[in-house]
C-alpha positions as CSV (number, residue, x, y, z in Angstrom):
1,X,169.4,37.0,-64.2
2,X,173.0,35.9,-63.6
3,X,171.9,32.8,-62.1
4,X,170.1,31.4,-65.0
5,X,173.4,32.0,-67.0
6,X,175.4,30.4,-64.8
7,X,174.1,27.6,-65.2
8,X,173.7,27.1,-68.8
9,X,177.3,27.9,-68.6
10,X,178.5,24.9,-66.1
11,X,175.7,22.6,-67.5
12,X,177.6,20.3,-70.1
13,X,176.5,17.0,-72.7
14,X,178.0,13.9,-71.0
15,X,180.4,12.1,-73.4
16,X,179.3,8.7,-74.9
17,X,182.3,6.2,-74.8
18,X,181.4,2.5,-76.2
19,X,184.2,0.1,-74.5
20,X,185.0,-3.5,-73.8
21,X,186.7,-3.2,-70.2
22,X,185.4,-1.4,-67.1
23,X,187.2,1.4,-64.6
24,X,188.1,1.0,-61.0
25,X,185.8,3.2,-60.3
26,X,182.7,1.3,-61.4
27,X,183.9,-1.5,-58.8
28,X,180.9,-1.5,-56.4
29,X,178.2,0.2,-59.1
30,X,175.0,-1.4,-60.4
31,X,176.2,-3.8,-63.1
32,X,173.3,-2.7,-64.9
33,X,174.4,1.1,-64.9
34,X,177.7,-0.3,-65.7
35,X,176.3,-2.3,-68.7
36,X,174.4,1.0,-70.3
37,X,177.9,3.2,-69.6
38,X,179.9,0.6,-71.7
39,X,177.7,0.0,-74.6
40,X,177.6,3.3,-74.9
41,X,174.0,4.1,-74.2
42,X,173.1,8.3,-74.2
43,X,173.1,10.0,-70.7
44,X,171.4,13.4,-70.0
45,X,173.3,16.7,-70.4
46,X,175.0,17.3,-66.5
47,X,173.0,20.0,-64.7
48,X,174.8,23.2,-63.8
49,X,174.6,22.3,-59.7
50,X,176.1,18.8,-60.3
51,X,179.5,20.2,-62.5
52,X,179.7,22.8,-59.8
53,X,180.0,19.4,-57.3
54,X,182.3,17.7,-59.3
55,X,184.9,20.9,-59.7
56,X,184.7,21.2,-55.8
57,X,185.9,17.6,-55.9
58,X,188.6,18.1,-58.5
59,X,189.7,21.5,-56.3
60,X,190.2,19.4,-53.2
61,X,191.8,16.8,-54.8
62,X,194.1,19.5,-56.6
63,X,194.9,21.1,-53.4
64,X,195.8,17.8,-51.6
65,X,198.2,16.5,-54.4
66,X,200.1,19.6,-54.2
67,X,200.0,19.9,-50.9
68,X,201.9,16.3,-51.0
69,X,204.3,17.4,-53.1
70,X,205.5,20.3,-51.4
71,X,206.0,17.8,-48.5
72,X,208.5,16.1,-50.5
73,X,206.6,12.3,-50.8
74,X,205.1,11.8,-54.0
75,X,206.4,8.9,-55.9
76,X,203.5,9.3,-59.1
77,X,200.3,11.2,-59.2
78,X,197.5,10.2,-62.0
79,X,199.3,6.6,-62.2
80,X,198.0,4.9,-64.4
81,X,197.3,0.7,-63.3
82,X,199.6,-1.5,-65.6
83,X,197.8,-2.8,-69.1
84,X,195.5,-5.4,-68.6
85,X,192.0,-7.1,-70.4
86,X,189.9,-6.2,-67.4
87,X,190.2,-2.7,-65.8
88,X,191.8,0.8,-66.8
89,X,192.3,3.3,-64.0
90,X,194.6,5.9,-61.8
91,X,195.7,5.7,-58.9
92,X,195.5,9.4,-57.3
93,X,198.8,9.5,-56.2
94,X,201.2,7.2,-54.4
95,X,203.6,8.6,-51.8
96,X,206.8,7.3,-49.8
97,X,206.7,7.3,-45.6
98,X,209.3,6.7,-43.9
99,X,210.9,4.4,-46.9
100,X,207.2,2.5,-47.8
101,X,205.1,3.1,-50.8
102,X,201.5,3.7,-50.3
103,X,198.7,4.4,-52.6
104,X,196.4,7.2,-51.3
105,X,192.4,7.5,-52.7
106,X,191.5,11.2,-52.3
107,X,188.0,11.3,-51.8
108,X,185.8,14.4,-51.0
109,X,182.7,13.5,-49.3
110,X,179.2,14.7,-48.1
111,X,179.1,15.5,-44.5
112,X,176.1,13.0,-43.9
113,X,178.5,10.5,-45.4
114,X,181.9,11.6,-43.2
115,X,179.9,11.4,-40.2
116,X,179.1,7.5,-41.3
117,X,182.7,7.2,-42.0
118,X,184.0,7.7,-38.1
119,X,185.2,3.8,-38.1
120,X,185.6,2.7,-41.6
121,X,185.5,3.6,-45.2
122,X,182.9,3.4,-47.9
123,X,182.7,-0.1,-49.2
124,X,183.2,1.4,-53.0
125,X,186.4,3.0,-52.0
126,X,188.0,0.3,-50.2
127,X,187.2,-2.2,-53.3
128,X,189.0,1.0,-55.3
129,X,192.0,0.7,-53.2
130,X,192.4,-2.7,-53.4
131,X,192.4,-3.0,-56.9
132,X,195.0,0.1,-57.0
133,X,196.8,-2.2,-54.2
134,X,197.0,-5.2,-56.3
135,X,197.6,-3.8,-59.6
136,X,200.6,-2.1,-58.1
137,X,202.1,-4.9,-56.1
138,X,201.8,-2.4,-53.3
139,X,201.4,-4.1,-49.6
140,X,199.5,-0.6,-48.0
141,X,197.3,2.1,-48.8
142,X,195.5,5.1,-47.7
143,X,191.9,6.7,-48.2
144,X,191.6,9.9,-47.6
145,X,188.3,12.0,-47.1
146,X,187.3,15.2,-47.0
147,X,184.4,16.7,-45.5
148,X,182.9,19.0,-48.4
149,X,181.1,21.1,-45.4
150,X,184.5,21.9,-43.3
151,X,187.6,20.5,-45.1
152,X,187.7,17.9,-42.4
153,X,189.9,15.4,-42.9
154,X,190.2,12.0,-42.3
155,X,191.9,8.8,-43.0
156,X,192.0,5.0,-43.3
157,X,195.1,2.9,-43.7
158,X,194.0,-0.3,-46.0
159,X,196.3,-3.5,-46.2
160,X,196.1,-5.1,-49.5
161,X,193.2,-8.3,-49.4
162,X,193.9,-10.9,-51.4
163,X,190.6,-13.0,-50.8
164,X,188.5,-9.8,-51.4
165,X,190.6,-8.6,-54.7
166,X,190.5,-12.3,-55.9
167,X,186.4,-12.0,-55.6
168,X,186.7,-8.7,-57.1
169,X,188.4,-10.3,-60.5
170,X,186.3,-13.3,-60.5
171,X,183.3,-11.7,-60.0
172,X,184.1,-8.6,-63.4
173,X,185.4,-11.4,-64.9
174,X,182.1,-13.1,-65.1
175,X,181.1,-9.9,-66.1
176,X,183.5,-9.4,-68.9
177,X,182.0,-12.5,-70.5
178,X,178.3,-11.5,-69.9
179,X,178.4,-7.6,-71.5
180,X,181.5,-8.1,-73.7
181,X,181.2,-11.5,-75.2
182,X,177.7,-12.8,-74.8
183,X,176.3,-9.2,-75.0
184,X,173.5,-9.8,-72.7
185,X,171.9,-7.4,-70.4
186,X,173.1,-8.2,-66.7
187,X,169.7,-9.2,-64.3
188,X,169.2,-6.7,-61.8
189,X,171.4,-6.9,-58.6
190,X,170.0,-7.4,-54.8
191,X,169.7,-3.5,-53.7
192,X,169.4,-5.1,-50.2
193,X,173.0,-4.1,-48.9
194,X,173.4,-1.1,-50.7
195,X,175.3,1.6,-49.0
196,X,173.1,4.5,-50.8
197,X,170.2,4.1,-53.3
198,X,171.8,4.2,-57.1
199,X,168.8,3.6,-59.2
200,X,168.2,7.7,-57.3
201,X,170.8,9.0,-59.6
202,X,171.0,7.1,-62.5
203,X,170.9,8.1,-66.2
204,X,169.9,4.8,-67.1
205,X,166.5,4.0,-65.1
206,X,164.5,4.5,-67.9
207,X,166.6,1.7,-70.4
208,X,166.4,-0.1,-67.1
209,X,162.8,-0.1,-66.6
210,X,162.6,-1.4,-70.2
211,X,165.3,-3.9,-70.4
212,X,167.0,-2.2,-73.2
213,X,170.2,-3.8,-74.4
214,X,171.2,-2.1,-77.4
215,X,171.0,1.9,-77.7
216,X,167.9,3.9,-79.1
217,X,168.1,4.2,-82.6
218,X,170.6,1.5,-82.8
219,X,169.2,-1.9,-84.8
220,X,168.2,-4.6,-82.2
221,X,167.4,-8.2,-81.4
222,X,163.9,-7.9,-79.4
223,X,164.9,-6.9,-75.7
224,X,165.1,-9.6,-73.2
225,X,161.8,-10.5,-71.3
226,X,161.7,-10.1,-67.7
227,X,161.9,-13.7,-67.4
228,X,164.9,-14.2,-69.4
229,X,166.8,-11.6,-67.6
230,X,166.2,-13.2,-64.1
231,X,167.6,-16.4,-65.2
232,X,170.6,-15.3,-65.3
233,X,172.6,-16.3,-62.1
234,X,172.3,-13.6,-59.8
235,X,175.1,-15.5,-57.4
236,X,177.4,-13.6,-60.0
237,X,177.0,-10.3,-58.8
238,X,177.2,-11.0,-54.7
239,X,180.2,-8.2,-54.6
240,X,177.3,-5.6,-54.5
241,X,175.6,-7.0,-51.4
């Protein structure tokens, strides 16, 4: 009885935003799902459970940041990276210790996933944090995680990687060209290194499966074949391996 209208009431439509750049936080996703999210391609209304996820993660992340400012050390919260053609982002918050900057990721996190994170962080939040790192000429920067389960936390201090931000820009510059300029569909990426399964919870599978490349409804050139999506050189996309 209460259930059922709780969550009709959480449930929401997912907002359709055609763009020409990407966010930092698409850095290690599917270039594919990237592709559909940028032209602007419908997604499925958010399920009640999911939203009820997200807010935990916003709460957390809430609580942290103020948390950090009663301690005294926040330089900028929600700061947004410096204009440029490629990426648009913000960094959670950056805070002063001991006379350094430092950009912190705030990241909530299933306990599975904090148990796998004992040594090291996820691959998609490092690449995060080093794009927050380089866009803000900082040298250092911090992830960290909370366990959703326990409030566990835990943290990682990053130095700033040149070689790996310059593949980062090479590689979404490649990109750029291919979903901005050419307007092609990306091929599909190797899913061999993949730290979880994304084509599991995707909105897009189903333009996927069909090699879609404009939106339904929307007046199209014939969709690429199989064959002339795999043509395309897959070398691009070796940041997701």
């Amino acid at each position: 009885m209460l259930i059922e209208r709780l969550e009709e009431y959480f449930q929401r439509e997912e907002r359709v935003r055609v763009r020409d750049y990407f966010y930092v936080s698409e850095v290690a996703k599917c270039p594919r799902q990237i592709f559909y999210s940028a032209k602007g391609f419908p997604r499925p209304p958010l399920d009640g459970q999911t939203a009820r996820k997200l807010a935990v993660g916003d709460a957390a992340h809430q609580r942290i940041v103020q948390a950090l400012y009663g301690m005294g050390v926040v330089v900028a919260a929600e700061a947004p990276i410096p204009e440029n053609p490629l990426f648009h982002g913000r960094a959670d918050v950056i805070v002063s210790l001991e006379g350094k900057n430092y950009v912190v990721e705030i990241k909530t996190v299933h306990p599975y996933n904090f148990e796998q994170m004992a040594t090291a962080p996820r691959r998609d939040h490092y690449l995060q944090l080093q794009l927050y790192l380089h866009y803000f000429d900082i040298p250092q920067g911090l992830i960290l995680a909370e366990n959703k389960a326990n409030q566990e936390l835990r943290e990682f201090l990053v130095e700033r990687n040149e070689e790996e931000i310059r593949r980062v820009l090479t590689t979404f510059e490649s990109l750029r060209r291919l979903i901005f300029v050419e307007g092609k569909l990306p091929p599909l990426p190797d899913k061999s290194d993949w730290e979880f399964d994304q084509c599991r919870y995707c909105p897009y599978v189903a333009f996927c499966q069909e090699n879609l490349a404009v939106p339904p409804g929307e007046k199209a050139t014939s969709s690429p074949s199989p064959e002339e999506v795999e043509q395309e050189p897959l070398g691009l996309f070796e940041i997701w391996k």
